[in-house]
C-alpha positions as CSV (number, residue, x, y, z in Angstrom):
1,X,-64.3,100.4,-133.6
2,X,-60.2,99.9,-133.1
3,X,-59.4,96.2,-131.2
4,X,-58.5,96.4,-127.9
5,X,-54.4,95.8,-127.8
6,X,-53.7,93.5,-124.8
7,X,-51.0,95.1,-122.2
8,X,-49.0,93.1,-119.5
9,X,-49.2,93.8,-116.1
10,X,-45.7,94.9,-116.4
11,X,-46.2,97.6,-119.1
12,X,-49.5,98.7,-117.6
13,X,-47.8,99.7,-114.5
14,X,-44.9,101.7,-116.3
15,X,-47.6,103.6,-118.7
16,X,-49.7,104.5,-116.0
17,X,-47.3,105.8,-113.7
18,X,-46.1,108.0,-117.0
19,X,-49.7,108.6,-117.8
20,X,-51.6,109.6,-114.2
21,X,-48.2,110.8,-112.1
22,X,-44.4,111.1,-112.2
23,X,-43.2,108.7,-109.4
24,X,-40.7,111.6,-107.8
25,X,-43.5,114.0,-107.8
26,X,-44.3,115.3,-104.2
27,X,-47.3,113.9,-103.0
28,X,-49.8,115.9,-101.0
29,X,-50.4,115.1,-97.1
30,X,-52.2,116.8,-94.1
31,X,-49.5,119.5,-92.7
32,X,-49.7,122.6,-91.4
33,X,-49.9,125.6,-93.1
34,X,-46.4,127.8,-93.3
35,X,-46.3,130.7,-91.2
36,X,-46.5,133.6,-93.4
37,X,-48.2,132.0,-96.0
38,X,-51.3,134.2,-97.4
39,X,-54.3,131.5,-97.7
40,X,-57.9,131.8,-97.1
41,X,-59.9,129.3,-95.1
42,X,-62.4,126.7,-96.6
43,X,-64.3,124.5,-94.6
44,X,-64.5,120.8,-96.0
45,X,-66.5,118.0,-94.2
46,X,-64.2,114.7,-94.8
47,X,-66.3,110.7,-94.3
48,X,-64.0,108.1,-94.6
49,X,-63.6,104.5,-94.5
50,X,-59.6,104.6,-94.3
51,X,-58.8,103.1,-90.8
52,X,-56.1,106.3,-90.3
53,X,-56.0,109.6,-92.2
54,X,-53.4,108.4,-94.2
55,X,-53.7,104.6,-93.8
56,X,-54.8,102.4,-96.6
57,X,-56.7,99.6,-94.3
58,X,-60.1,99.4,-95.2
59,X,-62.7,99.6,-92.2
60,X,-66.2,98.7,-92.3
61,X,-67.2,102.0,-90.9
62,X,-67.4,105.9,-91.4
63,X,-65.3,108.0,-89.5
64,X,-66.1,111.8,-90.0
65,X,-63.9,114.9,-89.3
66,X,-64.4,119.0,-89.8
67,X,-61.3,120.1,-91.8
68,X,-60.5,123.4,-92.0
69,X,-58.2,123.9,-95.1
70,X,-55.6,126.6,-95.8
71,X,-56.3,127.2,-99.8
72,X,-53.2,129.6,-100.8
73,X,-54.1,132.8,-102.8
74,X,-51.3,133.2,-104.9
75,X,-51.6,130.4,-107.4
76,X,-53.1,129.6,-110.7
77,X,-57.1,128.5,-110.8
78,X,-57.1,124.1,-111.3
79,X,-53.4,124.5,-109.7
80,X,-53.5,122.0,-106.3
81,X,-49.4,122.8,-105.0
82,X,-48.5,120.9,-102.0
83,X,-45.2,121.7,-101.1
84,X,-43.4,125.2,-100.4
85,X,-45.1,128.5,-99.0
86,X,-48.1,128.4,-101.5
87,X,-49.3,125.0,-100.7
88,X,-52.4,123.7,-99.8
89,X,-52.8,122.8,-96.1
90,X,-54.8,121.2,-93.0
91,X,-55.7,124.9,-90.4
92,X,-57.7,122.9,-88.4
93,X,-59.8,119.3,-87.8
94,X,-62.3,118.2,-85.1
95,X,-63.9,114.9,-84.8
96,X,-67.7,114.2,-85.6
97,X,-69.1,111.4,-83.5
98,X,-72.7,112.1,-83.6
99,X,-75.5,112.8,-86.1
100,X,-76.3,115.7,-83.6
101,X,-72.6,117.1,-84.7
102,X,-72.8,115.9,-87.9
103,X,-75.7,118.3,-88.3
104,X,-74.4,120.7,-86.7
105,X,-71.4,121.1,-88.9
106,X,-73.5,120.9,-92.0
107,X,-76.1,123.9,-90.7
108,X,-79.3,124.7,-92.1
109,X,-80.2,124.8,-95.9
110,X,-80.1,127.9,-97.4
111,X,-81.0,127.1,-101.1
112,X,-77.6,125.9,-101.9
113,X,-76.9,122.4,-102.0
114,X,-74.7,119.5,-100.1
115,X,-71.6,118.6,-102.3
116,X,-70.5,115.2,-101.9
117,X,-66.9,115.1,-103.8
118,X,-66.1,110.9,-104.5
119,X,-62.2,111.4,-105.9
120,X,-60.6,109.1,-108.3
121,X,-57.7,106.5,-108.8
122,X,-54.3,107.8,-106.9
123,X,-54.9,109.9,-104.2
124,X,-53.9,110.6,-100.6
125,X,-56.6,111.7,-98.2
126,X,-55.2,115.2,-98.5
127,X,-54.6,115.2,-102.2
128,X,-58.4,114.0,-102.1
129,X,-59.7,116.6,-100.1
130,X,-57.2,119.2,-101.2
131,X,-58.8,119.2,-105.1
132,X,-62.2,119.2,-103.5
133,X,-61.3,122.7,-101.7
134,X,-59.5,123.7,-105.0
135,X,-62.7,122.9,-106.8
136,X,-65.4,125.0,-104.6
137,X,-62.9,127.8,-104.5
138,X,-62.1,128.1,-107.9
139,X,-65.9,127.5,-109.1
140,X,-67.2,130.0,-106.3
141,X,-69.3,126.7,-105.1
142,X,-71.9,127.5,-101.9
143,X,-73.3,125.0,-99.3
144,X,-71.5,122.8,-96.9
145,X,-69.1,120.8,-98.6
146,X,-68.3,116.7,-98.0
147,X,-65.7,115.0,-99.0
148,X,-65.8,110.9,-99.6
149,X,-62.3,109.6,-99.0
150,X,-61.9,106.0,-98.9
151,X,-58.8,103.9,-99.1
152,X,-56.5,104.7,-102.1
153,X,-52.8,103.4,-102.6
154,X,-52.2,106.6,-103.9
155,X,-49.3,105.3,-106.3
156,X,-49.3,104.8,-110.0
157,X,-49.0,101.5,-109.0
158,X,-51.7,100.4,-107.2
159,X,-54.6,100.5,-109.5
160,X,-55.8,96.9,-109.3
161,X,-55.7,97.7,-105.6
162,X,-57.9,101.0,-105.8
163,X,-60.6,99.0,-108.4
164,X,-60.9,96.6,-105.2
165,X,-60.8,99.4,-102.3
166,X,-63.6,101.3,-104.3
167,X,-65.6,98.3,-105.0
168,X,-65.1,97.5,-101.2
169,X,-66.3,101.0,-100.2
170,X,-69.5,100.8,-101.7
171,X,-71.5,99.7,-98.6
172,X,-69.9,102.8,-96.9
173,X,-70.8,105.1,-99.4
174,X,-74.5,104.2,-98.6
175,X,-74.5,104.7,-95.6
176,X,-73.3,108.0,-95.4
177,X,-76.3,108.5,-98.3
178,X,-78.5,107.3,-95.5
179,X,-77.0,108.9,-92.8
180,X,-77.0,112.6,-94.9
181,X,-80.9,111.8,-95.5
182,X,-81.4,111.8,-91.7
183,X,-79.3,115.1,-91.0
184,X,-79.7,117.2,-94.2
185,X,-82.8,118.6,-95.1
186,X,-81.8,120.6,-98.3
187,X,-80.3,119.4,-101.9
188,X,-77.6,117.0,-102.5
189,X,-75.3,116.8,-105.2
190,X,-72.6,114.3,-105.9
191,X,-69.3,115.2,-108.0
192,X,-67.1,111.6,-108.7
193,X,-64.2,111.3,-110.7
194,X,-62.8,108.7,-112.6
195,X,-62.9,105.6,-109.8
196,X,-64.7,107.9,-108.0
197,X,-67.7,107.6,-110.4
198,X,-67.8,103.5,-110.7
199,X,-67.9,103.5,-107.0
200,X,-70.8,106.2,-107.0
201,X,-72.6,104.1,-109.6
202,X,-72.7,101.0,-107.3
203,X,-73.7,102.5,-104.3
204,X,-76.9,103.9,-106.1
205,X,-77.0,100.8,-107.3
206,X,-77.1,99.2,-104.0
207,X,-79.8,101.6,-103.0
208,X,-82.4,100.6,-105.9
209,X,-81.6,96.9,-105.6
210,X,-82.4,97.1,-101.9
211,X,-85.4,99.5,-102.5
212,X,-84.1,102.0,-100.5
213,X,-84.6,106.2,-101.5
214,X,-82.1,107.5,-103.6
215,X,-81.7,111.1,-101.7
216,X,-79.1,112.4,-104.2
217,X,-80.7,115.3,-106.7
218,X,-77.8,116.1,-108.7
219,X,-75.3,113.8,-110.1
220,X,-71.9,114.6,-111.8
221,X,-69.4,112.4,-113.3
222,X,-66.1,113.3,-114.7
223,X,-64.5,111.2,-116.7
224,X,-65.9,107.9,-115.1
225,X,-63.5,105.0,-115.5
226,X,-66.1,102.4,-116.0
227,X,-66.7,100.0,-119.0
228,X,-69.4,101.4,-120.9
229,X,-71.3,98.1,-121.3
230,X,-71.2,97.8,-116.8
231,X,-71.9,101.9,-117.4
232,X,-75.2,100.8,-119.5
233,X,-76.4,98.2,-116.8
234,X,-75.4,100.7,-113.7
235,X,-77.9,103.0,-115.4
236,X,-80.4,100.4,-116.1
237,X,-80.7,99.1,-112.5
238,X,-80.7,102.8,-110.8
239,X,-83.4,104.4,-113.0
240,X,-84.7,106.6,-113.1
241,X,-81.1,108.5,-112.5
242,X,-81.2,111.7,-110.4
243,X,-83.6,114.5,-112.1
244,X,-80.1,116.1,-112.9
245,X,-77.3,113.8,-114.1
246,X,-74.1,115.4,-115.9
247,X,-71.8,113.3,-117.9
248,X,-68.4,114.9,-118.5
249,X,-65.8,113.2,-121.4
250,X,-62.9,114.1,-122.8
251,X,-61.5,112.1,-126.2
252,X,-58.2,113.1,-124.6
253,X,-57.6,111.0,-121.4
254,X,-54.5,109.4,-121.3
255,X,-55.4,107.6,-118.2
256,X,-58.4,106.0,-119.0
257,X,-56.3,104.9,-122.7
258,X,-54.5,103.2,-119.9
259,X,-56.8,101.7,-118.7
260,X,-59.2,100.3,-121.6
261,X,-56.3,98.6,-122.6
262,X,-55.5,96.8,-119.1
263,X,-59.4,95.7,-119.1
264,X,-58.8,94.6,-123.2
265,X,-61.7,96.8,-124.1
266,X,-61.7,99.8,-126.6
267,X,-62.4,102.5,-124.3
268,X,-64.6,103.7,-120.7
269,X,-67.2,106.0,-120.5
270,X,-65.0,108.9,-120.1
271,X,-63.5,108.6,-123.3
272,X,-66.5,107.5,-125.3
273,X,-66.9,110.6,-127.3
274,X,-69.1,108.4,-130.6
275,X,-71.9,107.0,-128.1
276,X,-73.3,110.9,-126.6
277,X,-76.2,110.2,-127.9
278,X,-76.9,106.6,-126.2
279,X,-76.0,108.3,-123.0
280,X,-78.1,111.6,-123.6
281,X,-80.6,108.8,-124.4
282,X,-80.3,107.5,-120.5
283,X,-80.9,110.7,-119.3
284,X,-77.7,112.9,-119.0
285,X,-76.8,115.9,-120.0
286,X,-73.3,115.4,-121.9
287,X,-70.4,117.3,-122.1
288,X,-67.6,116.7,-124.2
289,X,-64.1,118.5,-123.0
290,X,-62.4,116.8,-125.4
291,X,-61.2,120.5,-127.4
292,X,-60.0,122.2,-124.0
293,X,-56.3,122.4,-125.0
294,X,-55.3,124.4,-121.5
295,X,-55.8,121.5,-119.0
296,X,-53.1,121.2,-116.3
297,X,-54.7,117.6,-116.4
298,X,-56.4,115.8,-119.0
299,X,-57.6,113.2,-116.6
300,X,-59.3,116.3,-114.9
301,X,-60.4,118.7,-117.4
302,X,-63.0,120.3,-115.8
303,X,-61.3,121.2,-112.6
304,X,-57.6,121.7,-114.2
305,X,-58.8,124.2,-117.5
306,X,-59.0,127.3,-116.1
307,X,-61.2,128.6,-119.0
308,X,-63.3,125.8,-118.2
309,X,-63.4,126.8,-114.4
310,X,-63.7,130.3,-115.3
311,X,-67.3,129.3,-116.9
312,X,-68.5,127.5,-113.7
313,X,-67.6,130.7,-111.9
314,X,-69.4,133.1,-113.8
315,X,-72.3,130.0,-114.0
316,X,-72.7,129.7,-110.2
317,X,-72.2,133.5,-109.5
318,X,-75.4,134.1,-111.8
């Protein structure tokens, strides 16, 4: 095993922002589709502890919304666009204030399950939401959809501030798994990514500690950004995990190289390509992404490889 190199604040911050996003890139926010543009429709549920749609203040609550989102046709599968008469954009929202609406919006089970999306490190609300629509779409996904958003920086930047917003958010994670055991009556599954995937590991962890029902039936995690030694002790304290837990890595993930080195360690979960059998071990099924050579992100393997999304397609259409 290599030594951890240690990395300054200072150079941390100038490989990340190389490593996750350029800081000129255009960032993607909540605007209205162009007129002209050919998109199709998908309906995303957004639950959010972010005081504004685009604020980073942290509230102690859940606010919920009905988005509507314009998914344009003519681009690549795993490509998000947000700018120019092909991008991604916000049709329609209404406010939920009730569980009566909330249940509403969700409907009845028809086999398919809830997907709770938790997104990672860097993202605006939209860019959050946006991937989640990209992801159902491009996987042929069924069942109501939910998006997590909580409070992000969304820069390259802000990192240390994200660890803290997604430790922060874990209380409000809970609750809405509480609040979708009261109004959902079918499956659940949970897809996290990177940041995403600590902060899904602590709210189950809340849930055990506090002896309350872990609803979820399906767990996902891509690429989790977590230390595997906190990784080992998450699983230990929620077992048993959810009777179907994925584990997606990738030996390739320049962000999480990043960020090993900030924490001094040799590498997180995501990357930990020599212990699959530990964590097969634990209880998930592992896949290792590390060979996908046509990623428009390694950080994001599975939802940016189009041969890998061309797999969940046929998978979910069978």
């Amino acid at each position: 095993m290599s030594r951890a190199i240690p990395l300054s604040r200072r150079a941390f911050l100038g490989s990340s922002t190389a490593a996750v996003m350029a800081g000129c890139a255009p960032r993607g926010l909540f605007t209205a589709p162009i007129i002209g543009a050919v998109t199709d429709t998908q309906n995303i549920l957004m639950a959010t502890n972010r005081a504004t749609f685009d604020s980073t203040d942290r509230i102690d609550g859940l606010n919920f919304f009905d988005l509507g989102i314009a998914v344009p046709r003519n681009r690549a599968p795993g490509e998000v666009p947000v700018e120019g008469p092909n991008a991604f954009a916000l049709s329609e929202q209404t406010q939920i204030s009730s569980d009566t609406e909330l249940r509403r919006a969700l409907g009845s089970s028809q086999g398919d399950p809830l997907v709770v999306w938790v997104h990672g490190f860097n993202n605006t609300s939209a860019e959050a939401v946006y991937r989640h629509a990209q992801m159902v779409t491009d996987t042929n996904l069924k069942g109501p959809q939910l998006s997590f958003v909580w409070p992000s920086r969304a820069s390259a930047s802000g990192y240390l501030f994200d660890r803290d917003s997604a430790l922060q958010s874990r209380s409000a994670l809970e609750d809405l798994f509480i609040r979708l055991g009261r109004v959902w009556n079918g499956q659940i599954t949970v897809v996290a990514h990177s940041l995403g995937c600590m902060l899904a590991m602590e709210a189950l962890v809340r849930m055990r500690l506090q002896n309350r029902a872990v609803v979820l039936d399906s767990l996902v995690l891509l690429q989790p950004d977590i230390a595997p030694e906190v990784f080992d002790s998450q699983v230990s304290d929620i077992s048993p995990l959810p009777k179907s837990s994925l584990l997606v890595i990738s030996g390739r993930d320049p962000a999480l190289f990043v960020s090993a080195r900030l924490a001094q360690t040799s590498n997180r979960v995501g990357t930990d390509v020599d212990q699959i059998e530990k964590y097969e071990d634990q209880g998930f099924r592992v896949v290792d992404l590390t060979e996908v050579d046509d990623a428009g992100d390694n950080h994001l393997v599975a939802l940016t490889s189009p041969t890998v999304l061309e797999f969940m397609r046929i998978s979910n259409a069978a």
